[in-house]
C-alpha positions in Angstrom: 16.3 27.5 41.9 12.9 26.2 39.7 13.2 29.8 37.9 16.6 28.7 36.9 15.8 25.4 35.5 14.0 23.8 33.1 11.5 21.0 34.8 9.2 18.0 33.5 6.1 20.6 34.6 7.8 23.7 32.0 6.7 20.9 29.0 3.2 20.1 30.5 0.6 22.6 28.3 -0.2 24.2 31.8 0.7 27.8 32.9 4.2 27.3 33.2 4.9 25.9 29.9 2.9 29.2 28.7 4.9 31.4 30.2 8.5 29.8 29.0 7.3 30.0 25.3 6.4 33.5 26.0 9.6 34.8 28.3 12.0 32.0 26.2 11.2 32.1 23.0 8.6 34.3 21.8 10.4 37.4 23.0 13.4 35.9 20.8 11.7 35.2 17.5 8.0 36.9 17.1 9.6 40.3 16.8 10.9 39.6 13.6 8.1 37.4 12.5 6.3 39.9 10.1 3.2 37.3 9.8 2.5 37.3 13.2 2.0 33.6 12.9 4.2 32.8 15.7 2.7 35.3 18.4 -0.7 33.5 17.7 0.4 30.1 19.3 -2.4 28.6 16.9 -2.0 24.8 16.4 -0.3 24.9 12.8 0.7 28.5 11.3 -1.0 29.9 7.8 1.1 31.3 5.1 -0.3 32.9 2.0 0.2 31.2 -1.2 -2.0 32.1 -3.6 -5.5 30.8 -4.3 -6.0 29.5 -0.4 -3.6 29.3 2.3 -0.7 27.0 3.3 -0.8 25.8 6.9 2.2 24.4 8.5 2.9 23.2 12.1 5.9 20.7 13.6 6.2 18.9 17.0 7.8 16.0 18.9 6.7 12.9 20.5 8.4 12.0 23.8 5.2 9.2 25.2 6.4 6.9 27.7 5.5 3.9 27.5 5.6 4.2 24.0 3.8 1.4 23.1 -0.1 1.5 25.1 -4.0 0.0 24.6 -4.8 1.5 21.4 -2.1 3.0 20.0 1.8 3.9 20.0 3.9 6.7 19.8 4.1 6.2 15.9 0.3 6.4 15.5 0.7 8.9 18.1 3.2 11.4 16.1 1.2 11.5 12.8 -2.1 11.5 14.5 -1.2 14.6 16.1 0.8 16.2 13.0 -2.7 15.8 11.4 -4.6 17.2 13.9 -2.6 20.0 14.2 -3.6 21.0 10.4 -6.9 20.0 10.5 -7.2 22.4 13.3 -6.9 25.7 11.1 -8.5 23.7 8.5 -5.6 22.4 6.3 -6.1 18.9 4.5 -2.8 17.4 5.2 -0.6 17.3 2.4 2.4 15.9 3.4 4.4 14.8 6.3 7.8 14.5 7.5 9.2 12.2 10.0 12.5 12.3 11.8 13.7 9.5 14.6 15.8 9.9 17.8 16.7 6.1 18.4 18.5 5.0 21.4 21.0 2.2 21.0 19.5 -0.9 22.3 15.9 -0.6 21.1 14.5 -4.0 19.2 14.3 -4.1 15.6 11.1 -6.0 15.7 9.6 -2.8 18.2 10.8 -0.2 15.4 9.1 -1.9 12.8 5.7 -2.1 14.6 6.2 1.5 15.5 6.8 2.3 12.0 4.1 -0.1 10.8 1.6 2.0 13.2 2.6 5.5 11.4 2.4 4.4 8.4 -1.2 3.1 8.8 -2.2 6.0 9.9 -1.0 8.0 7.5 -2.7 5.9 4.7 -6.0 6.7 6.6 -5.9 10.3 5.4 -4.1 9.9 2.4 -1.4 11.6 3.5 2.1 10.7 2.7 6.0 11.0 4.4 7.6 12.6 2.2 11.4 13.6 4.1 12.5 12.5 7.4 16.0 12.0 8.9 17.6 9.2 11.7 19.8 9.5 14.7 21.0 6.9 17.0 22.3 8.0 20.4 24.3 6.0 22.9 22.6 4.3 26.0 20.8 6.6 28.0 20.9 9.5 25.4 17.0 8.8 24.8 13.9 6.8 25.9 13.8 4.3 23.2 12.7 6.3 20.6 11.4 10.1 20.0 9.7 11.0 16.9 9.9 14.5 15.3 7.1 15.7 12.7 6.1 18.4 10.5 3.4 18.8 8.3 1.8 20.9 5.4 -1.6 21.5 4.4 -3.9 23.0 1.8 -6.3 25.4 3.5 -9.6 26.2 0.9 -10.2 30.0 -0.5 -12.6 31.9 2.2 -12.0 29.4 4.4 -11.0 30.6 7.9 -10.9 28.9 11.2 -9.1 31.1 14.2 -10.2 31.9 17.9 -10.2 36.0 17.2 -13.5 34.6 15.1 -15.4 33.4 18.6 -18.2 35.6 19.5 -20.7 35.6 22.4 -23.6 33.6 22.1 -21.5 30.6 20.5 -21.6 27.4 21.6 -18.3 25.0 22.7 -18.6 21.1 21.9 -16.2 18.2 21.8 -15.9 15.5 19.5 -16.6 12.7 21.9 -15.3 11.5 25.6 -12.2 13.0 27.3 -9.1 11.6 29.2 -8.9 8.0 27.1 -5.7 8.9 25.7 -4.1 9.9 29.5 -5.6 7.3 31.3 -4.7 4.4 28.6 -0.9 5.6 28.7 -0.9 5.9 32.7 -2.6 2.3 33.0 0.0 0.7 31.4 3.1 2.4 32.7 1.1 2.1 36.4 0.5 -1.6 35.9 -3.4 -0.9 36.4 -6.3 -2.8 35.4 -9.7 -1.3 35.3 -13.0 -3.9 34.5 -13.5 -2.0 31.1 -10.6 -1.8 29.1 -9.4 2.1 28.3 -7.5 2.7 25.0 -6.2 5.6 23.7 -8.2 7.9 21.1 -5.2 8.8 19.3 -6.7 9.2 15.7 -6.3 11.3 12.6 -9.6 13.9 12.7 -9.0 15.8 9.0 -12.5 13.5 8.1 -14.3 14.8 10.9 -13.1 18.4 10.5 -14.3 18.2 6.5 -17.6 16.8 7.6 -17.8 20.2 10.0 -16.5 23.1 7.5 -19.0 21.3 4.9 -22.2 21.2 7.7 -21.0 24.7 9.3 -20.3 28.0 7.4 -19.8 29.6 10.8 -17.7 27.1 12.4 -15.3 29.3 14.2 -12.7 26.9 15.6 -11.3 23.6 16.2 -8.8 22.8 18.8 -7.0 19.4 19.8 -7.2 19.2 23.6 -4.1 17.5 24.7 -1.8 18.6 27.0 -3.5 20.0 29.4 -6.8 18.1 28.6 -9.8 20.2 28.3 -9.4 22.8 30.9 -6.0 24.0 29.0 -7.8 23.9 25.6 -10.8 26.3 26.6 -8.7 28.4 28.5 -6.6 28.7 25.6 -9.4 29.9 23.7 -11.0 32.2 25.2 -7.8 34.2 26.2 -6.7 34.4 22.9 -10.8 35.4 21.6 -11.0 38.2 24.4 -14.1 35.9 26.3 -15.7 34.1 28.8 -16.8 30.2 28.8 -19.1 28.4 30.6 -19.1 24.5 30.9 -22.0 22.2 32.0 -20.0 19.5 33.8 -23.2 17.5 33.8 -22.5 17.3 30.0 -19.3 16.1 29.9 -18.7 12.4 28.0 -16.3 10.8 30.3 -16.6 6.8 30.5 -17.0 5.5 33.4 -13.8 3.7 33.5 -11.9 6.4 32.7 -13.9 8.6 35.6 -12.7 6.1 38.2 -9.3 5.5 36.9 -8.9 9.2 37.4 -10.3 9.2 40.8 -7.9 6.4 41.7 -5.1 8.0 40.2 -6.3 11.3 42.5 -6.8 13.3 38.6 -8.9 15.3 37.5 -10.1 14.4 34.0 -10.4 17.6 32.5 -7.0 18.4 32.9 -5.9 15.1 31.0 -4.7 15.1 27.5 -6.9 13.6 24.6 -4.9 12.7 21.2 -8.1 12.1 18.8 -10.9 14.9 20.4 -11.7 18.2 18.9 -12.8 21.0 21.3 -15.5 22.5 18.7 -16.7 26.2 18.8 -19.8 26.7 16.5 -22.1 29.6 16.2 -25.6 28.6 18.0 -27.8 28.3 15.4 -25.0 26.1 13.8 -24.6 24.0 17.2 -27.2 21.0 15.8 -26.0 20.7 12.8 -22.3 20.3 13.8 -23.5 17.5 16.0 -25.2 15.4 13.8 -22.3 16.0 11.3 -19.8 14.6 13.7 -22.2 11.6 14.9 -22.2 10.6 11.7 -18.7 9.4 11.6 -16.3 6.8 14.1 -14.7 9.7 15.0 -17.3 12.1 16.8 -20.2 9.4 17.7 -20.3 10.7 21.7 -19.7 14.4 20.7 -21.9 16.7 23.2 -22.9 20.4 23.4 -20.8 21.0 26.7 -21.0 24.6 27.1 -21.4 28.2 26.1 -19.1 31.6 25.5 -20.0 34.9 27.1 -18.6 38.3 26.8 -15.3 39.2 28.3 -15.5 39.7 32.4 -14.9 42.9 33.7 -12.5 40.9 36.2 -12.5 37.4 37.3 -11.7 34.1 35.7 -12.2 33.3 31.8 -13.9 29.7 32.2 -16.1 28.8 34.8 -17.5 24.9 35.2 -21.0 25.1 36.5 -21.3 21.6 38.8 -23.2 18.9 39.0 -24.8 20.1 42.1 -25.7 23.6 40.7 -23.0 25.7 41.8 -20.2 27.0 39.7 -16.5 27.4 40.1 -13.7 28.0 38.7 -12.1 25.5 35.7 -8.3 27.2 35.7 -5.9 26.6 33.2 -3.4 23.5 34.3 -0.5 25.1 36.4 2.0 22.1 35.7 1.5 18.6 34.6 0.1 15.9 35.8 0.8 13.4 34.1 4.4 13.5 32.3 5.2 12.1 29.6 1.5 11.0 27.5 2.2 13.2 23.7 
């Protein structure tokens, strides 16, 4: 019966949501994509245009609650439409923004909903350009879904894309994992935690300029949301043909967030992050990328987490190397567990 059906876990950035894009849609449309863009699953798509590329990528915001500590779905939405670009390298250019509204929902929410997106637009500089506006009946939504696209401006000779991973490279993140999941679960959970945990949702094109401009062999960036980090490096190094290793000891989780997760019986590297970059940098590039992110807001806590190794003979693609010294392995997400946080 599952086979047959679509479920909450078929949208969750684990396995299963792999393998519908691949059997449902890939199988339909990459054979007639010429580019190859689509087969590459990359977080924003590159199109030739002359001096430099064009990169542009779409997706849709279904967060519930969708207003949480630090942020909203509107942040949320062109946060991530950002991030997306700035992934492959793109300075946003422009964004569109199209609304699902469900009859019922407050004015007064819209507007600070709205409010939120455009703020964080104007911190990149990056304006809404189109959009459109539907209004279902009762029940025909969740308040409010938001659909984006965006386009960016990718620099001559300028290249970020997993094939470019090598052995020997090194695998950061921009600062501590799980804020985002943890904020959104708190609030629709009714917990309270001593330290306050807000989301991360931010727009990274800053800190991704700060790293092309410190890094001629930056190789990739990647957003780790749903999924978390496990999902993210197992991403990677399927589609780079290699092996990672990760130093749990290394990890930036706060310690709120660590004991929300073990409350709420998660596992923080399998919870999504809107405002983290997973960062792979050649080694003798690996300080430099640091201090360039510590220099800003955005990438103070980023760590040196782990390390990429040629391909297995057989045998998982990421390993986590414990606390205690022994190693296992980190798998990609099968499911979801948490629905509903991007």
């Amino acid at each position: 019966m599952d086979d047959d059906l679509i479920l909450l876990a078929d949208g969750g950035g684990g396995e299963r949501m792999m393998d519908l894009v691949r059997d449902e849609i890939l199988t339909r449309f990459a054979p007639a994509d010429a580019s190859g863009e689509l087969a590459r699953l990359a977080d924003a798509a590159c199109l030739p245009a002359g001096e430099g590329d064009i990169a542009f990528t779409t997706d849709s915001y279904v967060v519930r609650p969708i207003e949480f500590p630090g942020g909203d779905i509107g942040r949320l939405a062109v946060a991530g439409t950002v991030n997306d670009l700035a992934c492959v390298g793109a300075r946003p250019v422009a964004i569109s923004l199209a609304l699902i509204l469900e009859e019922g929902l407050p004015r007064a929410v819209l507007g600070r909903i709205l409010d939120s997106a455009a703020a964080c637009a104007r911190e990149v500089a990056v304006p809404v350009v189109c959009g459109d506006t539907k209004v279902v009946e009762r029940g025909g939504a969740d308040q409010i879904f938001i659909t984006t696209a965006g386009v960016g401006r990718i620099a001559a000779g300028r290249r970020l894309s997993a094939d470019r991973i090598r052995p020997g490279d090194r695998v950061l993140v921009s600062g501590t994992l799980a804020d985002h999941g943890v904020a959104v679960m708190s609030r629709r959970e009714g917990l309270a935690f001593q330290t306050t945990v807000t989301s991360d949702a931010a727009p990274l094109w800053p800190l991704a300029r700060a790293l092309m401009a410190a890094c001629p062999n930056l190789r990739v960036l990647k957003d780790p949301t749903r999924g978390g980090l496990a999902a993210a490096v197992n991403e990677l190094a399927g589609a780079a043909g290699v092996a990672m290793r990760i130093d749990e000891a290394r990890l930036p989780v706060r310690p709120a967030v660590a004991g929300a997760c073990e409350t709420l019986g998660l596992d923080p590297l399998n919870v999504a992050n809107e405002g983290k970059f997973v960062v792979i940098v050649a080694a003798a590039e690996a300080e430099a990328a640091l201090a360039a992110m510590r220099e800003s807001p955005l990438g103070r806590e980023a760590a040196d987490i782990g390390e990429v190794l040629p391909p297995p003979d057989r045998g998982p693609r990421v390993t986590l190397r414990t606390r205690i010294g022994g190693e296992r392995v980190l798998e990609m997400p099968y499911g979801e567990d948490l629905p509903r946080i991007c």
